[in-house]
C-alpha positions in Angstrom: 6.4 -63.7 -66.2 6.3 -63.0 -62.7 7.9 -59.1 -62.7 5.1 -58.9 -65.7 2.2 -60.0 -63.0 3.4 -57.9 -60.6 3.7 -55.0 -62.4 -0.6 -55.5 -63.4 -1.3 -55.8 -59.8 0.4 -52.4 -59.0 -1.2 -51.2 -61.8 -4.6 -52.0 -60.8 -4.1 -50.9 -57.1 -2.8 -47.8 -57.9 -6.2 -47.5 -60.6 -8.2 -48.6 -57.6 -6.9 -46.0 -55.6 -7.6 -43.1 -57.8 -11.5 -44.1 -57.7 -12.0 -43.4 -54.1 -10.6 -40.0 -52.8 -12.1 -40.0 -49.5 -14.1 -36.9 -50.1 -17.6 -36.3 -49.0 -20.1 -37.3 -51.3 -20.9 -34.6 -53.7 -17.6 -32.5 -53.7 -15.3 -32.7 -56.1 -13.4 -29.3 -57.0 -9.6 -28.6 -55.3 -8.3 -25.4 -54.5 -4.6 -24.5 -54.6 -3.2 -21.7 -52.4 0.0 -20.8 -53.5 2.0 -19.0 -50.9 -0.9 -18.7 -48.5 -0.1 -18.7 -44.5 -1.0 -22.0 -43.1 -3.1 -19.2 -40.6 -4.7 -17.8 -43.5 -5.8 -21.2 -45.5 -7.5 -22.5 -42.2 -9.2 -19.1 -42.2 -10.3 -19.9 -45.8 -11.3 -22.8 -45.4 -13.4 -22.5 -42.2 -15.2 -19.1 -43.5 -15.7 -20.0 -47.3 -14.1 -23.3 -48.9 -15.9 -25.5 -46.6 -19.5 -24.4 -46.6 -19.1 -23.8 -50.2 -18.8 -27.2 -50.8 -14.7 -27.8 -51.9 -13.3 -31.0 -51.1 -9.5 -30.4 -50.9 -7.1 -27.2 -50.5 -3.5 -28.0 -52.0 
């Protein structure tokens, strides 16, 4: 019983978790740069992905 109550808690924290990605309100797309400079994504995100309104670059 009590791996079986543990097991829901971990559930519902890791449910929790997914409903609050710390982004600014309003933004919700990701971006994935494959094989992108770490120069060039900072680049990116400071000239376009930003003021366009992205929330995340993977």
């Amino acid at each position: 019983m009590r791996p079986l109550v543990l097991l829901g808690l971990l559930a519902l924290a890791l449910v929790r978790a997914q409903k609050d990605p710390h982004w600014e309100s309003g933004r919700s797309a990701i971006v994935h740069l494959f094989e992108w400079k770490f120069e060039d994504i900072a680049a990116e995100c400071e000239r376009f992905l930003g003021p366009k309104g992205f929330a995340s670059v993977q």
